[in-house]
HTML snippet that shows the backbone in 3Dmol.js (N, CA, C, O; Angstrom):
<script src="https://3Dmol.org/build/3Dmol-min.js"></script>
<div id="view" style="width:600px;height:400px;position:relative"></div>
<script>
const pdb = `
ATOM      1  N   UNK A   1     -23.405   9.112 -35.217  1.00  0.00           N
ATOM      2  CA  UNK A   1     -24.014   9.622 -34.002  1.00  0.00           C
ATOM      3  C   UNK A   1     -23.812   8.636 -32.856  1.00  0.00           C
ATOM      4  O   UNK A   1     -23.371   8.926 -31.744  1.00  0.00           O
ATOM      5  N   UNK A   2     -24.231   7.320 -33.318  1.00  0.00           N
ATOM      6  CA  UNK A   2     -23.957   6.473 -32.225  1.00  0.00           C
ATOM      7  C   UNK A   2     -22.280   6.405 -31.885  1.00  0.00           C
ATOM      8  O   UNK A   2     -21.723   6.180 -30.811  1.00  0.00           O
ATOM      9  N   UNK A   3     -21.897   6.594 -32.779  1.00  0.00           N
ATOM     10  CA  UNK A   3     -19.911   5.831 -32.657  1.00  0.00           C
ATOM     11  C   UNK A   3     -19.558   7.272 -31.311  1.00  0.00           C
ATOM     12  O   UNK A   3     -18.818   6.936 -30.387  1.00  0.00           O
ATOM     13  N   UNK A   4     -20.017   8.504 -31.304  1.00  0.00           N
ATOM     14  CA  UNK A   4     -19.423   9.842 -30.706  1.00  0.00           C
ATOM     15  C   UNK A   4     -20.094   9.295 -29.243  1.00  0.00           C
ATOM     16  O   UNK A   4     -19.555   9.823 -28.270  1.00  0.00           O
ATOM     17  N   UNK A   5     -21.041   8.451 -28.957  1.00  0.00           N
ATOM     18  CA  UNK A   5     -21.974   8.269 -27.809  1.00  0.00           C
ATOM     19  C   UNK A   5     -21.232   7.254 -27.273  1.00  0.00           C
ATOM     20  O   UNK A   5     -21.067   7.166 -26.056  1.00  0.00           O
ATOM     21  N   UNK A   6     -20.793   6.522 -28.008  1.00  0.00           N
ATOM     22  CA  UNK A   6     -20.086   5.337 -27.263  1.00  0.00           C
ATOM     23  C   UNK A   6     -18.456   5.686 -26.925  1.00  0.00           C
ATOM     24  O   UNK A   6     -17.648   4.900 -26.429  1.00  0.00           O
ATOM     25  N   UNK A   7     -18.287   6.650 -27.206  1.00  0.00           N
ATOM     26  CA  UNK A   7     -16.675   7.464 -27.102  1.00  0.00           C
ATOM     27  C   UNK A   7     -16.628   8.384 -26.098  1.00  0.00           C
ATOM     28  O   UNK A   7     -15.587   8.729 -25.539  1.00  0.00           O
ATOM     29  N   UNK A   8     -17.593   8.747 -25.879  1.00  0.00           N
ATOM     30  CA  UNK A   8     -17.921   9.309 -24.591  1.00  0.00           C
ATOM     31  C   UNK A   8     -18.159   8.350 -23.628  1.00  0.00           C
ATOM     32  O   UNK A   8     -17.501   8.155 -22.607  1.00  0.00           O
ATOM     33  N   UNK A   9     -19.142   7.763 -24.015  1.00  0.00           N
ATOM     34  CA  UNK A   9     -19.104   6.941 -22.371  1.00  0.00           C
ATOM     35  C   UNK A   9     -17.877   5.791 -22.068  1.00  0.00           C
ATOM     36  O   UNK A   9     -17.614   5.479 -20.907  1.00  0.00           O
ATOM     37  N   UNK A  10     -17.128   5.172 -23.270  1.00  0.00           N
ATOM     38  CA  UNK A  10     -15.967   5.517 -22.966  1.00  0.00           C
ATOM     39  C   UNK A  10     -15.032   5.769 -22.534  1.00  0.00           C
ATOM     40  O   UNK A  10     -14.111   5.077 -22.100  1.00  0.00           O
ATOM     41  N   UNK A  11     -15.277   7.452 -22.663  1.00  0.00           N
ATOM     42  CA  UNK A  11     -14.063   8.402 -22.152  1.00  0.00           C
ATOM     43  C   UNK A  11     -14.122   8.395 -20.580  1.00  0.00           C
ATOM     44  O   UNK A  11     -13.218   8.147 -19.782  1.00  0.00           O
ATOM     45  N   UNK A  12     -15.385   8.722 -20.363  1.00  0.00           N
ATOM     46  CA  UNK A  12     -16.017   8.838 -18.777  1.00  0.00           C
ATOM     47  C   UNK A  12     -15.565   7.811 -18.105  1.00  0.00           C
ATOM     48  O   UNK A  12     -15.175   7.967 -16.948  1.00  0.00           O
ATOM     49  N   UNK A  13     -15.532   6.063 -18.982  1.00  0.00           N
ATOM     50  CA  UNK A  13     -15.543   5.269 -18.038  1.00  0.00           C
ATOM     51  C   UNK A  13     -13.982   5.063 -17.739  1.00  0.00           C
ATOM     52  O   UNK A  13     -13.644   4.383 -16.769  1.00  0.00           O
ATOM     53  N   UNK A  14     -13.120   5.603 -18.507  1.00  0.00           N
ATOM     54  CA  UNK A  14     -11.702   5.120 -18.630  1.00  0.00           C
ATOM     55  C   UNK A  14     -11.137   6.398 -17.321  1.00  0.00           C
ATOM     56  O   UNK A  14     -10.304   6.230 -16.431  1.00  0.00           O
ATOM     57  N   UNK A  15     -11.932   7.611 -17.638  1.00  0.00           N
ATOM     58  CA  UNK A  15     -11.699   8.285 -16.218  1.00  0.00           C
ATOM     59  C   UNK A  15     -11.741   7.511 -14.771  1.00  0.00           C
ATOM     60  O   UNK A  15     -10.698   7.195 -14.198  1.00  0.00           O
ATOM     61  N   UNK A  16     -12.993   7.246 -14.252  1.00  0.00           N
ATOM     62  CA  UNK A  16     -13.708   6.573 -13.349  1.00  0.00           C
ATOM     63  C   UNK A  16     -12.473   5.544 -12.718  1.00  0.00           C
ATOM     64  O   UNK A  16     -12.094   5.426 -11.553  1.00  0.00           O
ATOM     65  N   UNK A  17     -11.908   4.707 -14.229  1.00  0.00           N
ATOM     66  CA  UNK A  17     -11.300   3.721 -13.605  1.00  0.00           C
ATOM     67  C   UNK A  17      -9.994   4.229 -13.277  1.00  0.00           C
ATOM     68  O   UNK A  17      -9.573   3.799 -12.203  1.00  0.00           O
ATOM     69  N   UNK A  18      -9.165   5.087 -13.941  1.00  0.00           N
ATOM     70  CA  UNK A  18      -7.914   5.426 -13.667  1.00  0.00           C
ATOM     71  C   UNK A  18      -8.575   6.070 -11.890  1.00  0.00           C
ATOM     72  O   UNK A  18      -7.990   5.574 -10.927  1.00  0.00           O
ATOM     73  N   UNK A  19      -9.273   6.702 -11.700  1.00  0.00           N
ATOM     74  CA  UNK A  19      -9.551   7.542 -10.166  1.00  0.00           C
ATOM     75  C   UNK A  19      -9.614   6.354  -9.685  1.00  0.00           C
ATOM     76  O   UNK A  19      -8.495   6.031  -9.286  1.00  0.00           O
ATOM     77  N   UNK A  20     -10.560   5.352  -9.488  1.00  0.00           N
ATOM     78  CA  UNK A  20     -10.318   4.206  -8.805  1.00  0.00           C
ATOM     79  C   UNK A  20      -8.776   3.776  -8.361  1.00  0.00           C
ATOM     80  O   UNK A  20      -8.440   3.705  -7.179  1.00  0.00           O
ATOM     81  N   UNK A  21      -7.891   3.502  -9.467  1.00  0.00           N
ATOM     82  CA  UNK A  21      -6.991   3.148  -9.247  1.00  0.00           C
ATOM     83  C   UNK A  21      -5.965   3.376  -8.522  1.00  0.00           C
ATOM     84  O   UNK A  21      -5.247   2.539  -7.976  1.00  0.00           O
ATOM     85  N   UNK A  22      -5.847   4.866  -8.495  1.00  0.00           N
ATOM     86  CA  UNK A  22      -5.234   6.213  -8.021  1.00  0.00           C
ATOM     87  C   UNK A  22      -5.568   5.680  -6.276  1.00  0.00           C
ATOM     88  O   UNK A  22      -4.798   5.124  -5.492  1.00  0.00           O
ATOM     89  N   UNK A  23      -7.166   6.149  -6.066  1.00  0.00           N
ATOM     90  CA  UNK A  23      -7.550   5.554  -4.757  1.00  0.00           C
ATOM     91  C   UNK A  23      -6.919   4.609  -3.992  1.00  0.00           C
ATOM     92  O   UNK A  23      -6.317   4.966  -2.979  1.00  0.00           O
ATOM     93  N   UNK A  24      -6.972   3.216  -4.389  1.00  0.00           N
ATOM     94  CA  UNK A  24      -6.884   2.357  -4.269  1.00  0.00           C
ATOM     95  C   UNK A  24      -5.632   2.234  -4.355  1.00  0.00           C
ATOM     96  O   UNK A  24      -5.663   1.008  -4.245  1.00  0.00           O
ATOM     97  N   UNK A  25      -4.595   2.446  -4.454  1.00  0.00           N
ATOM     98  CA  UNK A  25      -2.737   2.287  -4.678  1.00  0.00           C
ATOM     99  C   UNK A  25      -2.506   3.041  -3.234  1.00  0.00           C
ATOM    100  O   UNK A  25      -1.765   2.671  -2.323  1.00  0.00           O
ATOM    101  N   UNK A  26      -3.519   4.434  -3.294  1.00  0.00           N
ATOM    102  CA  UNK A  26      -2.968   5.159  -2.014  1.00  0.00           C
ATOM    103  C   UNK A  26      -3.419   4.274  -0.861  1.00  0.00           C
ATOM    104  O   UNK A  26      -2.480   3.948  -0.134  1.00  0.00           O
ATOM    105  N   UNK A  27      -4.103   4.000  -0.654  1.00  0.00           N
ATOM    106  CA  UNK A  27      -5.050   2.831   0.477  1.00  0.00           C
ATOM    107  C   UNK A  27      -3.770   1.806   0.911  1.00  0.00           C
ATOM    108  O   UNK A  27      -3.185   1.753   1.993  1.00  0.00           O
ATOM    109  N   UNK A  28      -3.574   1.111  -0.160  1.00  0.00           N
ATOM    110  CA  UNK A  28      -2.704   0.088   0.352  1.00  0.00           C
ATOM    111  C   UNK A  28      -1.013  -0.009   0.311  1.00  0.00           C
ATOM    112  O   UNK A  28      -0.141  -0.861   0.483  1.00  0.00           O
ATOM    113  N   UNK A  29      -1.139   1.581  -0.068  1.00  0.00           N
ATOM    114  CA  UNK A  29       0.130   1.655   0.453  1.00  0.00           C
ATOM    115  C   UNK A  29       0.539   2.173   1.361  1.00  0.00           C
ATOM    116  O   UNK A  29       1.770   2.193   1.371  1.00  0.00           O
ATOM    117  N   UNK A  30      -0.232   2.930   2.718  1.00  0.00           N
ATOM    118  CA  UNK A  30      -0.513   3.375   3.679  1.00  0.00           C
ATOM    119  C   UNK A  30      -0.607   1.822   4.502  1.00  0.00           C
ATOM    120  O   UNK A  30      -0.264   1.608   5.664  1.00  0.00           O
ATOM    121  N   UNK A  31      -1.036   1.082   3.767  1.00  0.00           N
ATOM    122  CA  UNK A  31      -1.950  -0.174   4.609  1.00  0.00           C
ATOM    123  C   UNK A  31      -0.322  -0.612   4.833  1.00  0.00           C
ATOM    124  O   UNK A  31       0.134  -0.681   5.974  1.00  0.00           O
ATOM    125  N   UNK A  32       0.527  -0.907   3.615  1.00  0.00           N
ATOM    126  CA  UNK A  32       1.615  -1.687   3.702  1.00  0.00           C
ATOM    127  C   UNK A  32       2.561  -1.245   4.518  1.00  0.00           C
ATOM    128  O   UNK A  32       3.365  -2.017   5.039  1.00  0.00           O
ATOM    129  N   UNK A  33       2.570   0.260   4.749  1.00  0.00           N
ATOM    130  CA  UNK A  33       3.920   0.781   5.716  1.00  0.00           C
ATOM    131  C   UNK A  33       3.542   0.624   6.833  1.00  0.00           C
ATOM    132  O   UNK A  33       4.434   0.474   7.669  1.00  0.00           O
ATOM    133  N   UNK A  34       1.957   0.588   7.362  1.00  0.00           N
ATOM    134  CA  UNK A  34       1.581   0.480   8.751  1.00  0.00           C
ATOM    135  C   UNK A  34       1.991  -0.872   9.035  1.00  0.00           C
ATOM    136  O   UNK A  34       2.337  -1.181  10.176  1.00  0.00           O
ATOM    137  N   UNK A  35       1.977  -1.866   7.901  1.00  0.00           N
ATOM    138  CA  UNK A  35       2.053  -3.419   8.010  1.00  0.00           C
ATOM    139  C   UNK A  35       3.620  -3.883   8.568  1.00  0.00           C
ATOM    140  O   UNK A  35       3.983  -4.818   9.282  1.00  0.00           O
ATOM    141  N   UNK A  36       4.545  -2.495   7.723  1.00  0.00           N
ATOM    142  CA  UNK A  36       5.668  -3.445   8.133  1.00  0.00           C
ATOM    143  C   UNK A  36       6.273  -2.383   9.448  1.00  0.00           C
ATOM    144  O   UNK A  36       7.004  -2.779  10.357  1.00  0.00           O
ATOM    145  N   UNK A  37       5.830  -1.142   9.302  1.00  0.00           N
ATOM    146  CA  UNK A  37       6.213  -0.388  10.446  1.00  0.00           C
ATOM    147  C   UNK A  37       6.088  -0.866  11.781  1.00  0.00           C
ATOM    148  O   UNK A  37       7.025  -0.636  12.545  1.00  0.00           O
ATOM    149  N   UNK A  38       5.144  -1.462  12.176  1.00  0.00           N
ATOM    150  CA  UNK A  38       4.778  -2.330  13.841  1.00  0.00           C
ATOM    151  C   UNK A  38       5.758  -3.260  14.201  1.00  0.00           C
ATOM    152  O   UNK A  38       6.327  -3.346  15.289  1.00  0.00           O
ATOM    153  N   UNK A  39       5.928  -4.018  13.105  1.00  0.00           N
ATOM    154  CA  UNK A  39       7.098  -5.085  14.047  1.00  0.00           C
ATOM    155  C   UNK A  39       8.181  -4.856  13.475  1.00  0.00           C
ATOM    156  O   UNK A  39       9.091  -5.477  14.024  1.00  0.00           O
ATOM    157  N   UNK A  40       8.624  -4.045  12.334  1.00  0.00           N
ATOM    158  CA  UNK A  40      10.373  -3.731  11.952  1.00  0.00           C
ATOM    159  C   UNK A  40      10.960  -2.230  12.883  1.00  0.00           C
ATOM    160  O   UNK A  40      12.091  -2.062  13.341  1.00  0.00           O
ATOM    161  N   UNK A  41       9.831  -1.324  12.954  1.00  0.00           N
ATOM    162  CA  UNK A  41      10.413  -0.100  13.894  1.00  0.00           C
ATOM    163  C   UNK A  41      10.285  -0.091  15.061  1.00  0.00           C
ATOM    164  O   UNK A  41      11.211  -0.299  15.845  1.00  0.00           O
ATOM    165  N   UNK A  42       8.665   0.246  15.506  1.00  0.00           N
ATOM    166  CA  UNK A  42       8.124   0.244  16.388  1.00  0.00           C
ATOM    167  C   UNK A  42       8.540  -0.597  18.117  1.00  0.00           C
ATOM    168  O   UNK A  42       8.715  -0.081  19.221  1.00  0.00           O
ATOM    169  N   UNK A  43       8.576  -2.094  17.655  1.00  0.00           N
ATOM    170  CA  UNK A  43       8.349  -3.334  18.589  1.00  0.00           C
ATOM    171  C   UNK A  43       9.855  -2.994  19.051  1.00  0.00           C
ATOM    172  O   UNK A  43      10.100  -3.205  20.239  1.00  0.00           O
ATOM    173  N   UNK A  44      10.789  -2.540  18.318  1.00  0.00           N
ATOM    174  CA  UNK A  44      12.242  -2.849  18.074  1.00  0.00           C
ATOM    175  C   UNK A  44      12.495  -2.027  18.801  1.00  0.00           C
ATOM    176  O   UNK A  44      13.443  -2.289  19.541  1.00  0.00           O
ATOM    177  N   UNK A  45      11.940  -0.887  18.953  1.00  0.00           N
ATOM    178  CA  UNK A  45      13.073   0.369  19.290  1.00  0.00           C
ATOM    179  C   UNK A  45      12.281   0.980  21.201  1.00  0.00           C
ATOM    180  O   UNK A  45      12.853   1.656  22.057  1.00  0.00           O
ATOM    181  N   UNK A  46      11.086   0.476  21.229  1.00  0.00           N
ATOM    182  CA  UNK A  46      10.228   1.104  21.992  1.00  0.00           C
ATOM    183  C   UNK A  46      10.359  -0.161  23.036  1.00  0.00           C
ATOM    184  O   UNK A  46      10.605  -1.138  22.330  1.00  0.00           O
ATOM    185  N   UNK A  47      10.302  -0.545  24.362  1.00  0.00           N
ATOM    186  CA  UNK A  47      10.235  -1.164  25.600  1.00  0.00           C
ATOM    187  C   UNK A  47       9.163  -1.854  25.994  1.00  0.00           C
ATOM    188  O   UNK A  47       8.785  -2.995  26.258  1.00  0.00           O
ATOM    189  N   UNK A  48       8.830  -0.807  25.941  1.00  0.00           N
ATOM    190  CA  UNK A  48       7.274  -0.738  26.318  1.00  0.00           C
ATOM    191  C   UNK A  48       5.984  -0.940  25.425  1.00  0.00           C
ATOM    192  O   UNK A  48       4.902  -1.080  25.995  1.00  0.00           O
ATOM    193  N   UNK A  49       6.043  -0.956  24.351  1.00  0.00           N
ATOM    194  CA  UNK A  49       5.194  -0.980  22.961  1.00  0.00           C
ATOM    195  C   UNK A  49       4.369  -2.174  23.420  1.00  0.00           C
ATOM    196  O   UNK A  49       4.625  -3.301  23.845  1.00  0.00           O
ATOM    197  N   UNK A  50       3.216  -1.427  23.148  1.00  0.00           N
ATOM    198  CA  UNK A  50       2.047  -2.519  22.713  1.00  0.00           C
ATOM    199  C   UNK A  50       1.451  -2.286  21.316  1.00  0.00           C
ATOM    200  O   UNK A  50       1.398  -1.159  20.824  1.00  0.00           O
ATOM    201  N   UNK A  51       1.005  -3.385  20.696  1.00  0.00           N
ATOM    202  CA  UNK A  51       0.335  -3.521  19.328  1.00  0.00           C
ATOM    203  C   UNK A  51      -0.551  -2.070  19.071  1.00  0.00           C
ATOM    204  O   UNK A  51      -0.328  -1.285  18.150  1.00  0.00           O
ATOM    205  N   UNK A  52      -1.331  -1.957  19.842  1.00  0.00           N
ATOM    206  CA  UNK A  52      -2.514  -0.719  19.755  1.00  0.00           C
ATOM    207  C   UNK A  52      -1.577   0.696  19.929  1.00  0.00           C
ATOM    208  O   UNK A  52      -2.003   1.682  19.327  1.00  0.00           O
ATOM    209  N   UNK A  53      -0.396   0.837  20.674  1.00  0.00           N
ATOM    210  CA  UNK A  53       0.389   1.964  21.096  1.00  0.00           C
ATOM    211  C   UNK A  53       1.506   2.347  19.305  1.00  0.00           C
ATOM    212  O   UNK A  53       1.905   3.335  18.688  1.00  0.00           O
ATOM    213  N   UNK A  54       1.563   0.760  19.172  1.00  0.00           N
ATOM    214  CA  UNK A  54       2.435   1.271  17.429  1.00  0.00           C
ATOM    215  C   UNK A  54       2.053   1.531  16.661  1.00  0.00           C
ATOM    216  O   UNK A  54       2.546   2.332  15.866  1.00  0.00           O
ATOM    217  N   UNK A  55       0.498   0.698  16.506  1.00  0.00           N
ATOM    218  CA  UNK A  55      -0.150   0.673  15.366  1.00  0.00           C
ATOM    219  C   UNK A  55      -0.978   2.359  15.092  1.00  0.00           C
ATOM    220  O   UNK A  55      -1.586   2.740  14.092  1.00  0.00           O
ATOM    221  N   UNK A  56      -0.730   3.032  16.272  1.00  0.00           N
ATOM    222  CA  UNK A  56      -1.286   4.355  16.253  1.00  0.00           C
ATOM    223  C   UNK A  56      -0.377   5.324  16.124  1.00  0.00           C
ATOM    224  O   UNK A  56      -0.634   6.477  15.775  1.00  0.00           O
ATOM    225  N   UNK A  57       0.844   4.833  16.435  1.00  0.00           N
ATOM    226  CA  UNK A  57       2.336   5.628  15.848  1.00  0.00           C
ATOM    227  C   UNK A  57       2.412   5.539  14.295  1.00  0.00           C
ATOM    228  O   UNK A  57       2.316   6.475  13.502  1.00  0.00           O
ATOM    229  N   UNK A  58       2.637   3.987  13.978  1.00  0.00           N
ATOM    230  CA  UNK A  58       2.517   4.021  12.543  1.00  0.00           C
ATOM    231  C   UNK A  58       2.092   4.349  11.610  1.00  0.00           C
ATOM    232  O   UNK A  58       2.656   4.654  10.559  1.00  0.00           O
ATOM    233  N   UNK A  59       0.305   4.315  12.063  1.00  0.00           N
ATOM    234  CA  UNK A  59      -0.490   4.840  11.109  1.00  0.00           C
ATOM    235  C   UNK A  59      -0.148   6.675  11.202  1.00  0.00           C
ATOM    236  O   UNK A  59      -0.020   7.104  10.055  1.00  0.00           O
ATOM    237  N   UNK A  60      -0.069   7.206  11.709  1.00  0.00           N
ATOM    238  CA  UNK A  60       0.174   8.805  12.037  1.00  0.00           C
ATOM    239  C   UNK A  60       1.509   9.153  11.168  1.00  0.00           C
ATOM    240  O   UNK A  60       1.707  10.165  10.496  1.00  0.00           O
ATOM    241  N   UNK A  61       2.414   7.979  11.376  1.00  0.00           N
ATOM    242  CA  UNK A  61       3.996   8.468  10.841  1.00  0.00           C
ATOM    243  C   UNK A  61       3.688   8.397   9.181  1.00  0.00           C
ATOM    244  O   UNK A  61       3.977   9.302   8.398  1.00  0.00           O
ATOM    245  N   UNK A  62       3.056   7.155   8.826  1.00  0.00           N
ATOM    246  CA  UNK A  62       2.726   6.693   7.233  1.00  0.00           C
ATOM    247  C   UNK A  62       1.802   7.468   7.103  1.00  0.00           C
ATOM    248  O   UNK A  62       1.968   7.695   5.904  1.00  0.00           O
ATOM    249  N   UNK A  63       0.879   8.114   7.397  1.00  0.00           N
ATOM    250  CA  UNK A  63      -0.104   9.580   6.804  1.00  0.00           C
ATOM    251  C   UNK A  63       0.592  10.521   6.713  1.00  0.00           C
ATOM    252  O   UNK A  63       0.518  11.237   5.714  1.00  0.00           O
ATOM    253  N   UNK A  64       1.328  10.744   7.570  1.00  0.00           N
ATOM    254  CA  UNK A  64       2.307  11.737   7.187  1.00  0.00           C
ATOM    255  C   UNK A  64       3.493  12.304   6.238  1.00  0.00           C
ATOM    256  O   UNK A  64       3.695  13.474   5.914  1.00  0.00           O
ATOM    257  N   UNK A  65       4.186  11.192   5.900  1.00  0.00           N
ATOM    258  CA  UNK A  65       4.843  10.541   4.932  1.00  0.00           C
ATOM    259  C   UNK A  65       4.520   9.882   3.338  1.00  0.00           C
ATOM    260  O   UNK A  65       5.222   9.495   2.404  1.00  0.00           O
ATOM    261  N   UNK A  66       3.167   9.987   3.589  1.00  0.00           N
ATOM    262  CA  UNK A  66       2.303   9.340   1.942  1.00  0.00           C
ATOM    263  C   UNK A  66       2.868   9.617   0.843  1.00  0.00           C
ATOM    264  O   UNK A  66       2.859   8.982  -0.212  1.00  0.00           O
ATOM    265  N   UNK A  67       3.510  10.864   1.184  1.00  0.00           N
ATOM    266  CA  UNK A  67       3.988  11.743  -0.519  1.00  0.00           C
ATOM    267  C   UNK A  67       5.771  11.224  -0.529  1.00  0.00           C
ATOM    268  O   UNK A  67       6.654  11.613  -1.293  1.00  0.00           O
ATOM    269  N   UNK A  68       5.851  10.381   0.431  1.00  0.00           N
ATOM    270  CA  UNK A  68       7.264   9.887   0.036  1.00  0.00           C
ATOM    271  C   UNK A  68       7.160   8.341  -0.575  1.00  0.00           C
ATOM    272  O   UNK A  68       6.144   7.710  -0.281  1.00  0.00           O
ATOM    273  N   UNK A  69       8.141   7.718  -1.393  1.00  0.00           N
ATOM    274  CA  UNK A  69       7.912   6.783  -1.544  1.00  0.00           C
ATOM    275  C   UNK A  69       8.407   5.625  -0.490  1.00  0.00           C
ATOM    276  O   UNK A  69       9.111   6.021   0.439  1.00  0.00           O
ATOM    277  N   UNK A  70       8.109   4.279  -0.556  1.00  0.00           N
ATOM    278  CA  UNK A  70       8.022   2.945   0.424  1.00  0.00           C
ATOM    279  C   UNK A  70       7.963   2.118  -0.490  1.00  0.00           C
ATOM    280  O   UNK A  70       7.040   1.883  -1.270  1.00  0.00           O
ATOM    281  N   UNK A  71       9.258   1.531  -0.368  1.00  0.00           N
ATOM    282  CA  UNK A  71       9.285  -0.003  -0.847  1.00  0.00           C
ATOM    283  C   UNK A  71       9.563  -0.604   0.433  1.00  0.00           C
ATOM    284  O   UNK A  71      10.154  -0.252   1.454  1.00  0.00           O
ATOM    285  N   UNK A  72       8.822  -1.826  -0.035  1.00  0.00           N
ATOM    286  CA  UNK A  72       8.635  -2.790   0.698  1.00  0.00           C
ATOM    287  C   UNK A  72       9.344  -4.221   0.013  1.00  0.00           C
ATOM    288  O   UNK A  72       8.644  -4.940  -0.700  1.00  0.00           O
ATOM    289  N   UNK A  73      10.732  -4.555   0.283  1.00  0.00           N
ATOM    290  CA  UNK A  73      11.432  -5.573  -0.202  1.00  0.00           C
ATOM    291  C   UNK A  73      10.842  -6.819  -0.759  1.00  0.00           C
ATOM    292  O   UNK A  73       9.837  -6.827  -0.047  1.00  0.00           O
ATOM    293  N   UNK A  74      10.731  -7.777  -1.432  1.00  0.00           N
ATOM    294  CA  UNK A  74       9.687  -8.622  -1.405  1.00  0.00           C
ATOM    295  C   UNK A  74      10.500  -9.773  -0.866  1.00  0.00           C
ATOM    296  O   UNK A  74      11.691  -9.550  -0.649  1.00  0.00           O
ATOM    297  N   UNK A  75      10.105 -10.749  -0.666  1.00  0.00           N
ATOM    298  CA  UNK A  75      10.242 -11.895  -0.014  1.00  0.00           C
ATOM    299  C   UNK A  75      10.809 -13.024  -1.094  1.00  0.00           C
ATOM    300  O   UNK A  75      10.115 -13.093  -2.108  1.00  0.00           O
ATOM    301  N   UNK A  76      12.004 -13.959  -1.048  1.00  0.00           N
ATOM    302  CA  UNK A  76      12.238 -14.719  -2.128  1.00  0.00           C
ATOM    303  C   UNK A  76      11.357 -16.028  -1.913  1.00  0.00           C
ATOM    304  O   UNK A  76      11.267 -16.994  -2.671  1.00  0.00           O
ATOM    305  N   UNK A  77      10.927 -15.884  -1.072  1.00  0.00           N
ATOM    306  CA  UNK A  77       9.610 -17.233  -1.146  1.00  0.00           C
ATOM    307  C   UNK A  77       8.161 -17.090  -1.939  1.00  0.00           C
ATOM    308  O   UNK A  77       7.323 -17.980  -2.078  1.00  0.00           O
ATOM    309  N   UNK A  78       8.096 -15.720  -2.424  1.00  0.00           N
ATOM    310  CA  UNK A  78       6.685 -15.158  -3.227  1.00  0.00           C
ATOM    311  C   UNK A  78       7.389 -14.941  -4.458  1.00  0.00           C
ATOM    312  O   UNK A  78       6.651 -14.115  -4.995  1.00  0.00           O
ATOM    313  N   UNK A  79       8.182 -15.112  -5.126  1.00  0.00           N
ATOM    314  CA  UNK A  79       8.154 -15.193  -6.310  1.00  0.00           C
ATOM    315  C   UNK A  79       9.632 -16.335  -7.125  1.00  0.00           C
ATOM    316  O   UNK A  79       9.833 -17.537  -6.956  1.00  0.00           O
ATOM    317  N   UNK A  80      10.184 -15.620  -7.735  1.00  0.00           N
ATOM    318  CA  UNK A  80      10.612 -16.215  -8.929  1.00  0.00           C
ATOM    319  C   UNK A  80      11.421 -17.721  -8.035  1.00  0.00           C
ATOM    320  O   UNK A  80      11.235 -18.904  -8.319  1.00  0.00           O
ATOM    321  N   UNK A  81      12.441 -17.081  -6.777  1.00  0.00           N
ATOM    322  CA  UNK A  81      13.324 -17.939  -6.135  1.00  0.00           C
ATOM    323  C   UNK A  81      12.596 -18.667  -5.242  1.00  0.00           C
ATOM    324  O   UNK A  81      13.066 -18.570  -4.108  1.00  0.00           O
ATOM    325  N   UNK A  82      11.278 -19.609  -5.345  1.00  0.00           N
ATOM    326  CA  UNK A  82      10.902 -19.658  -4.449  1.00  0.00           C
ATOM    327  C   UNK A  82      11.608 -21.142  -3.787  1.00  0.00           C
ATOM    328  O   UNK A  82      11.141 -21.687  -2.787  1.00  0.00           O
ATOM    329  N   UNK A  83      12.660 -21.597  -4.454  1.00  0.00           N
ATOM    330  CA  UNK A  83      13.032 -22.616  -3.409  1.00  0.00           C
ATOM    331  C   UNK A  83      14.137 -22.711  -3.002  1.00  0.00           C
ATOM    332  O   UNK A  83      14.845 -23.718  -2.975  1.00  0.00           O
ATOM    333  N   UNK A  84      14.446 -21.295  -2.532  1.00  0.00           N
ATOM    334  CA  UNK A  84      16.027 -20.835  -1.912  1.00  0.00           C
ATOM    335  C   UNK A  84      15.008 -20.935  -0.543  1.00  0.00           C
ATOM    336  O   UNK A  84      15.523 -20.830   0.570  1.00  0.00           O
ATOM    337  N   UNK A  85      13.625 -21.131  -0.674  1.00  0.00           N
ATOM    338  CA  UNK A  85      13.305 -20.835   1.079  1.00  0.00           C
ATOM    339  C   UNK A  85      12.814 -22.516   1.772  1.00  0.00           C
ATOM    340  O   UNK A  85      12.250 -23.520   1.335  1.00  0.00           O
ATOM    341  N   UNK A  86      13.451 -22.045   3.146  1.00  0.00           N
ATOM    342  CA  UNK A  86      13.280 -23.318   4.050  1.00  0.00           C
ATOM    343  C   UNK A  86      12.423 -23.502   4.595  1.00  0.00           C
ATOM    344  O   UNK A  86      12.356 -23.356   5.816  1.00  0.00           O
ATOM    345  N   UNK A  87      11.005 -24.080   3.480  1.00  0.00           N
ATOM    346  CA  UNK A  87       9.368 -24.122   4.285  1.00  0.00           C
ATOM    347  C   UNK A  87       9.983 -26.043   4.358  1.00  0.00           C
ATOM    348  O   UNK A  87       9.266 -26.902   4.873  1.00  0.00           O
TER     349      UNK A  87
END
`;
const viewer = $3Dmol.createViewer("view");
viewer.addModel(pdb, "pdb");
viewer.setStyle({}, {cartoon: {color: "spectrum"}});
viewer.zoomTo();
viewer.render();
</script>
């Protein structure tokens, strides 16, 4: 009786966390395209651009776009190569 009670809560909690996770991936990956969209598209292509004028392009273009994927290249100073970089 007890073993079916603890398999349930459990089950519930292994739900909970996968939805969390789900959440939370979409969040910051919205966060990350707005991050690199401002100064790789935006600043570049526009004259006139101010921070508040891209950052309201970006965020609109990356909501829009959510269901596509975005990589974001990583940097050889954050991981394995980190002393190909000239700090």
């Amino acid at each position: 009786m007890a073993t079916q009670t603890i398999k349930k809560i459990y089950s519930v909690l292994m739900i909970v966390v996968l939805f969390t996770m789900m959440v939370s991936t979409n969040a910051s990956t919205v966060e990350v395209c707005v991050k690199h969209c401002v100064p790789n598209q935006c600043m570049k292509v526009s004259q006139k651009a101010t921070l508040p004028l891209c950052e309201t392009a970006c965020t609109k273009l990356c909501n829009e776009n959510k269901h596509e994927e975005y990589v974001v290249p990583r940097s050889y100073c954050e991981g394995l190569f980190w002393f190909l970089c000239d700090n």
